[in-house]
N, C-alpha and C positions, 0 to 999 in steps of 0.2 A: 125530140122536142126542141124547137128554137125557144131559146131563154128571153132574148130581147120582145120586151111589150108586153111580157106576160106578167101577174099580178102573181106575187108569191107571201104567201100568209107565212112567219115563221115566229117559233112559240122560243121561250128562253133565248131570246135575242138577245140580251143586253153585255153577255162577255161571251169570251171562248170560241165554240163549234159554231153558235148560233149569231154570234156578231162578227164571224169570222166570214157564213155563209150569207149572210148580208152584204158584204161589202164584196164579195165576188160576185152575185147574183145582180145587184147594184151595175157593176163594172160590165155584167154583159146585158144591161139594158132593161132590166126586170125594175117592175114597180113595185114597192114594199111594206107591206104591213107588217107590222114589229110588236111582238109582245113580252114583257117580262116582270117582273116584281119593282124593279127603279128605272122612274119616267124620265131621268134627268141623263142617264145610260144610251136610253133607249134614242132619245132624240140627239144625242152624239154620236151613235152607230147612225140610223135614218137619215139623218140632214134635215132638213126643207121640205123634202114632197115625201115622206114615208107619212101612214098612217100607223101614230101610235097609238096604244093602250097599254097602259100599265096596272098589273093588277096579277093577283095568287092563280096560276089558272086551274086552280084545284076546287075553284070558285066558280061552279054553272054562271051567275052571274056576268063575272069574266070571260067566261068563256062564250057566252051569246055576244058581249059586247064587244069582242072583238071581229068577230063575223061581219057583227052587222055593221063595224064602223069600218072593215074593211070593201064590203058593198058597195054601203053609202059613197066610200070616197074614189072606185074605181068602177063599181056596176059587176062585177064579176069576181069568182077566186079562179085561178088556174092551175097554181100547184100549192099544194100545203105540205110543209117541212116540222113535224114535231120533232122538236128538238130538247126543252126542256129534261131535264133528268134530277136524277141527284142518287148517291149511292151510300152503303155502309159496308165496311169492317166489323164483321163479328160474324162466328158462329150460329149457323140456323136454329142449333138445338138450345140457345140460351139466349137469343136477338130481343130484345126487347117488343115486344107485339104492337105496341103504338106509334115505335116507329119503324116497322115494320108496313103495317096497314099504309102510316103516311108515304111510302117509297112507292107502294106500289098504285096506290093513289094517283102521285106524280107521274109517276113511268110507264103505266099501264092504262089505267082507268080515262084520267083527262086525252093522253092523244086519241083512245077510244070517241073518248065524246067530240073531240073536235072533229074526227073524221065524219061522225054523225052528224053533225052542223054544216061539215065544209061539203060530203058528199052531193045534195038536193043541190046547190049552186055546181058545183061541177057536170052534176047530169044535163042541168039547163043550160051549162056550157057547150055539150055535147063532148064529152073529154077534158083529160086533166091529168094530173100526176099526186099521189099520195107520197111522201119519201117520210119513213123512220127512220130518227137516229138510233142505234142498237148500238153497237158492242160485240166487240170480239167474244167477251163475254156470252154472248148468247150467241155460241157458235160452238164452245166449250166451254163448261163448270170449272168455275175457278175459287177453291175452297175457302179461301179466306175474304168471297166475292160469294156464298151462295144463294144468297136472296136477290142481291144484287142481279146474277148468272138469272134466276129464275126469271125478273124483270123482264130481261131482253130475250130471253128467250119466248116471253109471249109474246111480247113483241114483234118478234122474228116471225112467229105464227100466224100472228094477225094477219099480217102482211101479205105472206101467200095465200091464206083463205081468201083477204078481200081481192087479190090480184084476180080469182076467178069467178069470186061473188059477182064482180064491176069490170068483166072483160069486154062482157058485150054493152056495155055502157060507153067505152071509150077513156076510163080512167084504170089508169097503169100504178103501181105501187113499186115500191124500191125501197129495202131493206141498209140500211149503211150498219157496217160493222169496223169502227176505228180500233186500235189497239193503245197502245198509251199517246193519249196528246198531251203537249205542253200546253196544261189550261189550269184556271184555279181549282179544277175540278174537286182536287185531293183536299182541300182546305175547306170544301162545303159539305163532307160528307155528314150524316143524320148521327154517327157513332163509331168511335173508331178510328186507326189506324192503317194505311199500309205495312205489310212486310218490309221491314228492313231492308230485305234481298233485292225485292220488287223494285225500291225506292233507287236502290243504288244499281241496275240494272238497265238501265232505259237505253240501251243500244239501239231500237229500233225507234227510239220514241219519234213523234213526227208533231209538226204544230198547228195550228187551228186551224190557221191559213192551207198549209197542204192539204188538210180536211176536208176545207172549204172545196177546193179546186177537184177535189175526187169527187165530191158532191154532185157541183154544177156539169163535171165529165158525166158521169153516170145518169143523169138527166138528159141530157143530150144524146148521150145513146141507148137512151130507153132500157139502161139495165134493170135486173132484176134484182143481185146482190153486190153489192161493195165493200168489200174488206180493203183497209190500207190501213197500213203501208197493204202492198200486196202477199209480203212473204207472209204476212197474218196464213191463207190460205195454207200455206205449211201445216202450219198449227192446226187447222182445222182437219186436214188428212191422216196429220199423225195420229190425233185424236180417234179417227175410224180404222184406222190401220194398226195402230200401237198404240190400243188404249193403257195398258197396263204399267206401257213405257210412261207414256204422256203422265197419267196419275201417279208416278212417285216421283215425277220432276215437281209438279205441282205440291205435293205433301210435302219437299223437299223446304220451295218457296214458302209455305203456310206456314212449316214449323218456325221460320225464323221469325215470325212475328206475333207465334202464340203465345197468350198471357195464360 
């Protein structure tokens, strides 16, 4: 898919992955609907010509009105990027259930319903592109990440269900799987800490912007999945090949940050 002229709806714009994939998508010619919880963000990512709306999009309200004000201001969607997240540290079997329900709320439920909002404009487009933001995470269970894990992992699923649901529709879907980004990410989570280990390990970390750029590639080549960095995929093999190995590295990591 060429990016330039195409109208791209993205959700949790206003820092990080999603104001990172702004300002790349921006840069090759893409027109921008912007949404996020702070308007005053949002319109310093967007510039001048983005359509914004600010607002919970955990909120059907919010979440029609972005739709329709990104319509209104362009006449079409062409790709929709849910990006929004948010995560916790803790234990499944002791996670707090309220905010539990709220993670999965955010990370599951709403890009559900946006897809349900964005799809009916994308048919009448004749084609289009779905992209979730996922997580290495939801490629392998990451103990001190299991709610979290489970998130992206529907997510992951969604994605290739709807990839075949809307094949013959002409709209494509594309899974992203980042591994650690430099984003405030760690500073919003719902509960919780990272590991220690984890914290002080970021050898492969990579930043928003590089994010960005894997994004708008995978788009372009009509990918299915995107893991980056790329050695993520490592992880993902040793995972089906050596799981036994894979699970006491990872219990390794947990332990240093269990309370």
């Amino acid at each position: 898919m060429t990016i330039k002229d195409k109208v791209v709806l993205i959700t949790g714009a206003s820092e990080g992955i999603g104001a990172a994939c702004a300002w790349e998508f921006r840069r090759r010619g893409a027109r921008l609907s912007l949404t996020a919880r702070s308007e005053g963000k949002l319109k310093e990512v967007g510039g001048a010509d983005a359509a914004i709306t600010a607002g919970d999009l955990v909120d059907p309200d919010v979440r029609r009105r972005v739709v329709e004000r990104t319509v209104e201001q362009f006449g079409a969607i062409d790709i929709l990027i849910n990006n929004a997240g948010i995560g916790m540290y803790a234990p499944a079997w002791k996670a707090p259930l309220e905010e539990a329900h709220a993670m999965f709320e955010l990370n599951f439920f709403a890009p559900l319903a946006m897809i349900q909002l964005v799809v009916p404009h994308l048919r009448a487009r004749g084609g289009g592109m779905i992209v979730n933001i996922g997580s290495i995470a939801g490629k392998v269970s990451l103990p001190w990440f299991t709610l979290y894990s489970a998130t992206k992992f529907a997510l992951g699923s969604l994605t290739e269900g709807l990839r075949m649901e809307l094949a013959d529709e002409g709209i494509r879907t594309m899974i992203v799987c980042p591994g650690y980004v430099k984003t405030g990410f760690q500073g919003h989570v719902l509960v919780g800490e990272a590991p220690d280990r984890l914290l002080k390990g970021k050898k492969f970390a990579i930043t928003a912007e590089q994010c960005a750029k894997a994004v708008a590639r995978g788009v372009e080549r009509n990918a299915r999945t995107v893991v980056t960095p790329a050695v993520g995929w490592a992880l993902v093999a040793a995972q089906r090949l050596l799981p036994s190995l894979v699970e006491a590295q990872m219990r390794k990591i947990y332990r240093s940050g269990a309370t």
